[in-house]
GUTORGU-583296 format. One line per field, with one value per residue (C-alpha): x, y, z; residue in one letter; residue number from 1. Coordinates in steps of 0.1 Angstrom, whole numbers. Example, Ala and Ser with C-alpha at 12.3 -4.5 7.8 and 13.67 -1.06 7.14 Angstrom:
BEGIN
east <- c(123_137)
north <- c(-45_-11)
up <- c(78_71)
residuo <- c(a_s)
num <- c(1_2)
***
This chain:
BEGIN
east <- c(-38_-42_-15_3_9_31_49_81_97_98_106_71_59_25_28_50_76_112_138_113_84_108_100_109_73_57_36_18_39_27_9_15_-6_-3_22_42_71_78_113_133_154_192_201_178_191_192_184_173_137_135_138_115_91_91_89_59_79_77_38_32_32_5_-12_-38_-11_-4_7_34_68_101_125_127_150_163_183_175_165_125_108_73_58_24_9_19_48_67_104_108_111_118_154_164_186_171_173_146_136_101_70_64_33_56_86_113_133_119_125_98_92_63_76_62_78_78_102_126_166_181_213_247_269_299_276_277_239_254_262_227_210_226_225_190_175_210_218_180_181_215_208_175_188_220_199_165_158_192_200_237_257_295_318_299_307_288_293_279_270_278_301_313_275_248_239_268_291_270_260_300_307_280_286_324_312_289_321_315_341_330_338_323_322_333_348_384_385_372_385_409_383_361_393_396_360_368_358_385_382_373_366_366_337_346_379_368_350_332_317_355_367_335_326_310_292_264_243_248_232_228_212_216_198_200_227_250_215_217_255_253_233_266_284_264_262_229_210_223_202_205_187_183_167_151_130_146_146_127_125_163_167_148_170_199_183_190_168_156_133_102_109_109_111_134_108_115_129_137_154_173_187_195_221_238_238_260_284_286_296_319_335_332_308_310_292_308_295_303_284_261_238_216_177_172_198_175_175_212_216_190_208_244_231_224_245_279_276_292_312_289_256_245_225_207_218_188_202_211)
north <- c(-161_-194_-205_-231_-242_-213_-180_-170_-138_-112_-78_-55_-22_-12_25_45_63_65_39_42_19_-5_-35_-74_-86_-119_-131_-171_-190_-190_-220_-232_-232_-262_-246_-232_-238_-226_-218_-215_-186_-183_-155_-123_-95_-58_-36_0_-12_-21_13_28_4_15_46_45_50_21_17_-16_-20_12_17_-3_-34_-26_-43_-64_-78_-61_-75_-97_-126_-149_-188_-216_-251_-262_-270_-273_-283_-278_-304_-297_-286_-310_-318_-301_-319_-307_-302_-287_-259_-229_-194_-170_-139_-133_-111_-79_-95_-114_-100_-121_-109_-132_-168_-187_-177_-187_-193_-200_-230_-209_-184_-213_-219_-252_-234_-257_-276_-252_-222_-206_-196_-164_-160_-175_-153_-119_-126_-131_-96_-75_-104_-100_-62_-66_-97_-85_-49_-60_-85_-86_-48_-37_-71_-65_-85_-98_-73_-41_-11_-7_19_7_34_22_-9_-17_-13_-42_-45_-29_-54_-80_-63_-56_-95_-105_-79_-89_-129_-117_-102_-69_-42_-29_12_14_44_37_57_57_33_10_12_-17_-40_-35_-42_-71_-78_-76_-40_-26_6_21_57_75_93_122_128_120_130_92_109_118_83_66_74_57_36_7_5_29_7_34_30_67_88_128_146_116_99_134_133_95_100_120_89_67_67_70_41_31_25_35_11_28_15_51_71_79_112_102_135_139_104_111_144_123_95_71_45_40_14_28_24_-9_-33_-67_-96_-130_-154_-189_-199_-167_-170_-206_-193_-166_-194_-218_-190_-182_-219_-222_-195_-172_-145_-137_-118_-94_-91_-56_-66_-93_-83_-97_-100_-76_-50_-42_-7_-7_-25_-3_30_13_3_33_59_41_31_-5_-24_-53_-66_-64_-91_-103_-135_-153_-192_-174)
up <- c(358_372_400_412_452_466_462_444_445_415_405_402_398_409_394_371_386_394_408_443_423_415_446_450_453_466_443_433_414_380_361_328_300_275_251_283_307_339_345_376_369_377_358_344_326_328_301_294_285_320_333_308_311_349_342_317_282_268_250_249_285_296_329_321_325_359_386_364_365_349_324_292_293_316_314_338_340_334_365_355_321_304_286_250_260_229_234_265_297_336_337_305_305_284_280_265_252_266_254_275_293_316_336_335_369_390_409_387_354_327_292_261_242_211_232_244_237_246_265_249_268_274_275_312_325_335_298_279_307_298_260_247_243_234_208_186_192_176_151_140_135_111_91_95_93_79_53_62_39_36_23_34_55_87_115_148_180_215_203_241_252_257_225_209_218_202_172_168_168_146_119_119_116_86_67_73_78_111_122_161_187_220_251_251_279_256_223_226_238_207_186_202_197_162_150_124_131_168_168_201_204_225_209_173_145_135_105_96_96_86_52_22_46_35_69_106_138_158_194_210_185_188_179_169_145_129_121_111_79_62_69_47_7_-12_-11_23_54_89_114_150_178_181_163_125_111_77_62_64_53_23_15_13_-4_31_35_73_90_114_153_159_189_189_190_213_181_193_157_159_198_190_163_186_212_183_177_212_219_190_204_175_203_239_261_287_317_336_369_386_413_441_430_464_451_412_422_429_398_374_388_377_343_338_345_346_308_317_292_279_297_337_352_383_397_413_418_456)
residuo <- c(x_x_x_x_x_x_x_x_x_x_x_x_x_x_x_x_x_x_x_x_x_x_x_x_x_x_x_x_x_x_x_x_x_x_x_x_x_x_x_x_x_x_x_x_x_x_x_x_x_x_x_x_x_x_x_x_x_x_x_x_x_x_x_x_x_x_x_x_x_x_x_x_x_x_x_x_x_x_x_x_x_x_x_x_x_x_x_x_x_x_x_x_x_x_x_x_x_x_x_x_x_x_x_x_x_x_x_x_x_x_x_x_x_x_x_x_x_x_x_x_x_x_x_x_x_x_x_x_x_x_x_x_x_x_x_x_x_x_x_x_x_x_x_x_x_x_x_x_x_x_x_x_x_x_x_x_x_x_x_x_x_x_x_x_x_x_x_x_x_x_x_x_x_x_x_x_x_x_x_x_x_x_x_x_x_x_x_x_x_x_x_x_x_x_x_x_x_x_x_x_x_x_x_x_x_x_x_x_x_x_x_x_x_x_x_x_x_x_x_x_x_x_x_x_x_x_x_x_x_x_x_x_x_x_x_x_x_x_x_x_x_x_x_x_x_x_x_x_x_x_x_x_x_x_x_x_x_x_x_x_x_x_x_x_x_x_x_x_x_x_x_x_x_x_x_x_x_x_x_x_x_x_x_x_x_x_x_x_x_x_x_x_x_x_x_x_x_x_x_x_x_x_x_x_x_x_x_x_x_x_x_x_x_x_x_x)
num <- c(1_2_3_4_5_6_7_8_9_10_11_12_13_14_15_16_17_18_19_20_21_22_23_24_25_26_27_28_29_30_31_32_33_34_35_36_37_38_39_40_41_42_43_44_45_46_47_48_49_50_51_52_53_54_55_56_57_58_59_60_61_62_63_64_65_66_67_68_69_70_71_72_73_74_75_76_77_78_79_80_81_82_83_84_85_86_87_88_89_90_91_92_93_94_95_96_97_98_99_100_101_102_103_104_105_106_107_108_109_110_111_112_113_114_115_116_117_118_119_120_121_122_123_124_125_126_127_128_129_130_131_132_133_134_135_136_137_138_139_140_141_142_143_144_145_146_147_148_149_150_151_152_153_154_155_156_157_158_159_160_161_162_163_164_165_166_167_168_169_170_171_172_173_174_175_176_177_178_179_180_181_182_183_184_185_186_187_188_189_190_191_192_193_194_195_196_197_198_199_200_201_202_203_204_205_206_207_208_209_210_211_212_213_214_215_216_217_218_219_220_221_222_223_224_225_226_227_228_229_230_231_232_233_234_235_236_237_238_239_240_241_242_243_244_245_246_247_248_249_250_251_252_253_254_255_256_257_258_259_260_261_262_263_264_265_266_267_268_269_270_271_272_273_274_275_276_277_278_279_280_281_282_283_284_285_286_287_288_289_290_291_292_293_294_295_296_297_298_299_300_301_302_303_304_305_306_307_308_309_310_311_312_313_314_315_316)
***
């Protein structure tokens, strides 16, 4: 990695472990190559693939990666440019979803121009920052993987989570009718998010009240991936961020899609961005944190189940 003149501050594990490997590191400020950016980072998000990766479960990123920086997408302005870097100049506002060979928590950030939103006016940072990976795990789930058209029935797991809340808005923009699990504390705000039907998961059978569906997004797996597949009718497809039970699937006659991973798409995180600055999507935010309190905030985003997206703020 070739540097530029000083330090910057980052998230970084060394090992695999627990919350306890988690640090905020010193490291060079990155360089760019000639098809990259450097960003100066306001906002960074938190997601479960940041724990995971930190812990070792997550393969593309093995022990033969370490030491590296955590997290995946990030919104700032351009401070550094390479030189064929194109349209973008020092300055611009942009958000990104970036590969797994960078973390994103951190003051300085390297980004490839292929990876790179222009952030609209009327767009908070704090919004572009906590949106990019929760909107293509959501986006590329619905219609890449799952071809989710107007006028069909879709049940969606975890519809006040990260990516829940996103998938829930973009499936009811499609045209879809939208069913979505939630806690009972949340059930109004993914009505208002534009779910038809909100089904409270502890209290309720979903498979009950969802029936003859087209498509099940399902992000928890188990025991509720296992009760999903009644919900759907032959020939439908259940798209899960988790492992799919295929041989069940194929009893039913379900179609599923292999594990798959949400990949940075700057065509695709430029059309959530529209919507979100049309007003048609928002993001909630449950909680911002310091960059020295990513423990604190791993440990919340985890076990409290927030309501919409948690991020690190970094312009501090």
């Amino acid at each position: 990695m070739t540097t530029e003149a000083g330090t910057t501050r980052a998230i970084w594990i060394e090992k695999f472990g627990g919350a306890e490997v988690v640090q905020v590191a010193t490291i060079p400020v990155p360089a760019p190559a000639a098809d990259e950016v450097v960003v100066r980072v306001a906002i960074a998000s938190i997601n479960p693939v940041d724990w995971k990766t930190a812990e070792g479960k997550y393969p593309p990123m093995g022990a033969d990666k370490l030491p590296f920086g955590l997290g995946r997408d990030l919104a700032g302005t351009i401070e550094t440019v390479g030189s064929e870097s194109g349209e973008w100049a020092v300055g611009d506002r942009v958000c990104a979803f970036i590969g797994p060979d960078r973390g994103a928590q951190g003051e300085r950030v390297v980004v490839k121009t292929s990876e790179l939103a222009k952030v609209p006016d009327g767009v908070d940072t704090e919004v572009a920052g906590a949106l990019p990976l929760a909107a293509m795990t959501a986006w590329q789930g619905l219609f890449d993987h799952g071809g989710l058209e107007a006028g069909q029935r879709v049940l969606i797991h975890g519809g006040a989570g990260g990516v829940g809340h996103m998938a829930v808005q973009f499936a009811r923009w499609k045209g879809a009718t939208v069913f979505a699990t939630a806690s009972e504390r949340d059930l109004d705000f993914v009505r208002a998010l534009g779910a038809d039907t909100a089904i409270d998961y502890k209290k309720e059978r979903f498979e009950d009240i969802a029936t003859d569906l087209d498509m099940v997004f399902d992000t928890q797996g188990g025991e509720t991936q296992a009760r999903s597949f009644t919900t759907l009718r032959k020939g439908g497809i259940l798209v899960s961020t988790l492992e799919p039970d295929e041989k069940k699937a194929a009893e039913l006659g379900i179609r599923t899609v292999p594990r798959w991973h949400a990949d940075p798409d700057a065509a695709e995180l430029e059309q959530a961005l529209g919507l979100i600055a049309d007003g048609q999507v928002r993001v909630e935010i449950a909680k911002r944190f310091p960059l020295n309190a990513i423990r604190e905030a791993q440990r919340f985003t985890r076990e409290e189940h927030p309501r919409g997206k948690v991020i690190l703020d970094l312009a501090e």
